[in-house]
PADREN-691528 format. One record per residue (C-alpha): residue in three letters; x, y, z. Coordinates in steps of 0.5 Angstrom, whole numbers. Each point is the difference from the previous one (the first is absolute). Layout:
BEGIN
nugu aa Ala | x X | y Y | z Z
...
This chain:
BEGIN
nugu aa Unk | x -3 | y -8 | z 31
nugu aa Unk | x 6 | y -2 | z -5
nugu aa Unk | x -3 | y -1 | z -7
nugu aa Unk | x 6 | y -1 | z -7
nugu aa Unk | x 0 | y 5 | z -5
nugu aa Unk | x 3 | y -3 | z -7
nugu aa Unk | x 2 | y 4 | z -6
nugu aa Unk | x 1 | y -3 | z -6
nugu aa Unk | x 2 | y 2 | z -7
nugu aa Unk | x 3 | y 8 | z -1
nugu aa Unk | x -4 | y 1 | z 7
nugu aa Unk | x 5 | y -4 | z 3
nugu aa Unk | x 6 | y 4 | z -3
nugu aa Unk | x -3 | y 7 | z 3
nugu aa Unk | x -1 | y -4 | z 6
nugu aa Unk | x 7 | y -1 | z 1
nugu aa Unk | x -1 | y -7 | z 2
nugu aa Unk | x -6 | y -6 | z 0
nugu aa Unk | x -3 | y 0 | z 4
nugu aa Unk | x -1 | y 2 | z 8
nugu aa Unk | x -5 | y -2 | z 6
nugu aa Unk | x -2 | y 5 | z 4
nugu aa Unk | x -3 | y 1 | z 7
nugu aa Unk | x -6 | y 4 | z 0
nugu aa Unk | x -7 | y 2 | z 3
nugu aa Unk | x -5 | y -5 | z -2
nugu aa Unk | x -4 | y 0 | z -5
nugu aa Unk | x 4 | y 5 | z -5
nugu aa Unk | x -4 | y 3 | z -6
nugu aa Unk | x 2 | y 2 | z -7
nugu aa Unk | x 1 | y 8 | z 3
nugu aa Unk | x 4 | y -3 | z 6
nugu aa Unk | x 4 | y -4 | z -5
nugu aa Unk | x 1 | y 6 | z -5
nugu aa Unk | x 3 | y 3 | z 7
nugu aa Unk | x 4 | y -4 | z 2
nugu aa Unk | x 3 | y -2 | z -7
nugu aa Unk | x 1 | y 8 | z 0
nugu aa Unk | x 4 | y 1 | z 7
nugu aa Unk | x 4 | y -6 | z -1
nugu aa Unk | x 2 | y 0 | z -8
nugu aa Unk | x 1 | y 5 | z -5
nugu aa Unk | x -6 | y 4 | z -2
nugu aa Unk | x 0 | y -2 | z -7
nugu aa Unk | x -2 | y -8 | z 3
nugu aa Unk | x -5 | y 3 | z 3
nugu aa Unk | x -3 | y 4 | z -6
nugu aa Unk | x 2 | y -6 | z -5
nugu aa Unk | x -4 | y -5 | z 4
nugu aa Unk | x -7 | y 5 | z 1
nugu aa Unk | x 1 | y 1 | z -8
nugu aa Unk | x -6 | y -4 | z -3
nugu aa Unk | x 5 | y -5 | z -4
nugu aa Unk | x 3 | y -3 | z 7
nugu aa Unk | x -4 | y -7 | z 2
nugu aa Unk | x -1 | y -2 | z 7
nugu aa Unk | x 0 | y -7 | z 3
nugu aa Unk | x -2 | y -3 | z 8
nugu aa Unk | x 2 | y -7 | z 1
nugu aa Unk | x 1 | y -1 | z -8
nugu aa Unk | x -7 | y 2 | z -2
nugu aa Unk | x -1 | y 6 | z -4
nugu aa Unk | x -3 | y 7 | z 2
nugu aa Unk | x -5 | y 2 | z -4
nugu aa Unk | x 1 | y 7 | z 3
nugu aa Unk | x 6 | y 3 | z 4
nugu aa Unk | x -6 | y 4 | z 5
nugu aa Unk | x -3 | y -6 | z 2
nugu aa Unk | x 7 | y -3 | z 3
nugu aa Unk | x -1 | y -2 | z 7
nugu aa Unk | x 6 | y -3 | z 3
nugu aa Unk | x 0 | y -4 | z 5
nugu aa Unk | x 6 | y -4 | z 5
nugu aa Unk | x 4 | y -5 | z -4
nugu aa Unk | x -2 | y 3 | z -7
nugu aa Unk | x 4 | y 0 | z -6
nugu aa Unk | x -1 | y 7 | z -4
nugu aa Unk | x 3 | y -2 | z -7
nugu aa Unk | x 1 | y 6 | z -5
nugu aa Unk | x 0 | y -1 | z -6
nugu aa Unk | x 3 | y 3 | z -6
nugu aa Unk | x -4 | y 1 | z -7
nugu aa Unk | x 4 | y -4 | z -5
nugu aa Unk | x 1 | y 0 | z -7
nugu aa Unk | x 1 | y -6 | z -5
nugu aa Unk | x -1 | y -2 | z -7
């Protein structure tokens, strides 16, 4: 299976890069992601994006809990930054 990872905000400068497809067994969870993340990235990413504030989207649409991520072929796993504003 081959899915997208895209890192938007800060995630994106400790990811190095934008965004990357990867190719994988399918169907991928929220602990084969957090793996993944962790043998490929920096730890600190990995840790950055189980912490609570880091949000996730499938296909544009939010998650409204990481654990119940299921990935499948051609997916598009957005991570997104908390964000601050006035």
């Amino acid at each position: 299976m081959t899915a997208k990872l895209v890192f938007l905000g800060r995630l994106e400068d400790l990811a190095g890069r934008a965004g990357e497809e990867i190719t994988l067994t399918a169907p991928l969870d929220w602990y084969d992601v957090i793996g993944w993340l962790g043998d490929h990235y920096p730890p600190n990413l990995a840790d950055t994006i189980a912490g609570e504030k880091v949000r996730l989207a499938i296909n544009g649409a939010l998650i409204p809990d990481k654990h119940t991520l299921v990935l499948a072929d051609g997916d598009e796993l957005a991570f997104l930054p908390p964000v601050s504003g006035g």
